[in-house]
N, C-alpha and C positions, 0 to 999 in steps of 0.2 A: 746468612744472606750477605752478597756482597753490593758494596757502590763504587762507582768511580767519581771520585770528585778530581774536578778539572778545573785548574787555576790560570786562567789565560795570559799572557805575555809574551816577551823578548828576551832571549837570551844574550849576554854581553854587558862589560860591565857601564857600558853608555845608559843602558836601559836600567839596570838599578834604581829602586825609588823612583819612577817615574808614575804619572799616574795610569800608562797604558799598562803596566804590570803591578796594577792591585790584585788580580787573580796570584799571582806569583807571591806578593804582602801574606795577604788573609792566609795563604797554605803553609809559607815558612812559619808564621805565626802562632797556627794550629799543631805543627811540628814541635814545635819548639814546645808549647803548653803541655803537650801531651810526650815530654820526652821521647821521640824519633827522629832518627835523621833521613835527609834522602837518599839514595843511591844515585850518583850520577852519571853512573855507569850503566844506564839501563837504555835499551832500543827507544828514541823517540824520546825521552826525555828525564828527567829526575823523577823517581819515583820511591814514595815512603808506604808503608800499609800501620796499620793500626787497628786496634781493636776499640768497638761503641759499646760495651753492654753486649749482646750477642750478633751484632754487624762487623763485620770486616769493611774496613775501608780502604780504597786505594787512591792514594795522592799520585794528583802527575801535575808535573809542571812540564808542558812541551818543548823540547828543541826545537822544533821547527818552525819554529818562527812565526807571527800572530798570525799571518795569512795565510799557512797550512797548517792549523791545528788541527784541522778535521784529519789528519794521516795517522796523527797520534790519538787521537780520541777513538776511532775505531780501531786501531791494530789492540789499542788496551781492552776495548770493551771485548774484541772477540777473544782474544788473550785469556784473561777472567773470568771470561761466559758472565758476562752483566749487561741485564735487559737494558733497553734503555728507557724505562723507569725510575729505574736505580743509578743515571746519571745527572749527575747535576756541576753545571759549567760557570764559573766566578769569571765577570768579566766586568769592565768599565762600563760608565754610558757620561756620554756627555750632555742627554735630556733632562738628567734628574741633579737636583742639588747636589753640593758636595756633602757626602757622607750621607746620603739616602740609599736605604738598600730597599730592594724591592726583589719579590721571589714570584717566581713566572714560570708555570708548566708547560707554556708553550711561547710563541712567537714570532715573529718574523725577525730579521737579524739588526732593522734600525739602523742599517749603513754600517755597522761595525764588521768590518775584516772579518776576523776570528771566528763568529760566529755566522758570518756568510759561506764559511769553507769548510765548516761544521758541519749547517745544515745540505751543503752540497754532499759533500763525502757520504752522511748519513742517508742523505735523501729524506729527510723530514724536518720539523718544525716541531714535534713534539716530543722535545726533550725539557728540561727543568731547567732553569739558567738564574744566579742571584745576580743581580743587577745594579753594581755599587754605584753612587751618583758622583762624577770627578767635575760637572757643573762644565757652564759650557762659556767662561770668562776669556774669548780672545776674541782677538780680530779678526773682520770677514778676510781669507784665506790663511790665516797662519794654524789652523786645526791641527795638523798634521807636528807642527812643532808644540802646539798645546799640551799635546795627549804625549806627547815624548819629554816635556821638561819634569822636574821637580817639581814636588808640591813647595806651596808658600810657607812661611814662620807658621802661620794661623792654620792652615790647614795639618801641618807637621803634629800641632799638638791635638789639635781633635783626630787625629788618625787611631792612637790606639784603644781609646774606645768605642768608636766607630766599628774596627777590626777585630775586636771581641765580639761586636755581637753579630757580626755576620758569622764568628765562629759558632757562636750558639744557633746560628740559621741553620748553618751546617750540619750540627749534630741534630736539631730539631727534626730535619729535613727525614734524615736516615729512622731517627729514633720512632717519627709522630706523623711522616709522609707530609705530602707538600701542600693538602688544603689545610691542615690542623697549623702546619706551619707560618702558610700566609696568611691563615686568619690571627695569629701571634704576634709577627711582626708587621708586617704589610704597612699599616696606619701606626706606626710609632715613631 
């Protein structure tokens, strides 16, 4: 059985460490854990696969930039032949604490880009999405440079535990599907 996990962000080295490409964090992270590299020589974007116990996975981190992910999210899924059940999209959210994950089988997109051009391209709302909290500490209009700086000193050292266990979301997700999943993490 295969999945596509989808780690949303920006390509370029401006956008490194920023907190709009935690999807990008959590996937280089899970690479790294599980010695793989990406290929970034692949259509639409960096792409790793991996094996869970008897799932196939397939990492994409999109080129095309937060607001056409949805080009890259379907050319993969049809590519693969993976339902979209079997997907599941890492992206920011600025409603939730920093470092709150939250896993969602379905949704609306919450103002966020990425998964507005998701659910367009798709044409649905019900796909799986984890939901990392990057907290919503700016000033009224500056949002857009929020989600594009660095994290702070404080935020910097709570990140890699934070990003382990969305890894374990991850694999939970593929391993135990997504109610066995959010009833595990959800409230922690």
């Amino acid at each position: 059985m295969k999945y596509l996990i989808v780690g949303l962000g920006n390509i370029g080295q401006e956008y490194e460490n920023t907190r709009h490409n935690i999807g990008f964090l959590i996937l280089d992270a899970l690479a790294k854990a599980s010695n793989i590299v990406f290929d970034v020589n692949k259509r639409y974007g960096a792409v790793a696969e991996m094996r869970l116990k008897n799932k196939q996975l397939v990492l994409l981190k999109p080129y095309t930039y937060m607001n056409l992910s949805g080009n890259a999210v379907r050319y993969w899924m049809q590519k693969e032949k993976i339902p979209i059940e079997n997907l599941l999209i890492l992206v920011d959210d600025l409603a939730l604490p920093f470092g709150t994950l939250r896993l969602k089988p379905k949704g609306s997109d919450a103002g966020h880009n990425g998964l507005k051009h998701v659910q367009t391209i798709l044409g649905t709302q019900q796909y799986t999405r984890l939901r990392f909290g990057i907290s919503n500490n700016f000033l009224p209009g500056s949002q857009i440079n929020y989600v594009l700086s660095g994290f702070t000193e404080e935020e910097e050292k709570a990140l890699p535990p934070r990003i382990d266990i969305a890894i374990d979301i991850v694999k939970s997700f593929c391993l135990a599907g997504v109610d066995t999943t959010m009833n595990l993490f959800n409230n922690k």
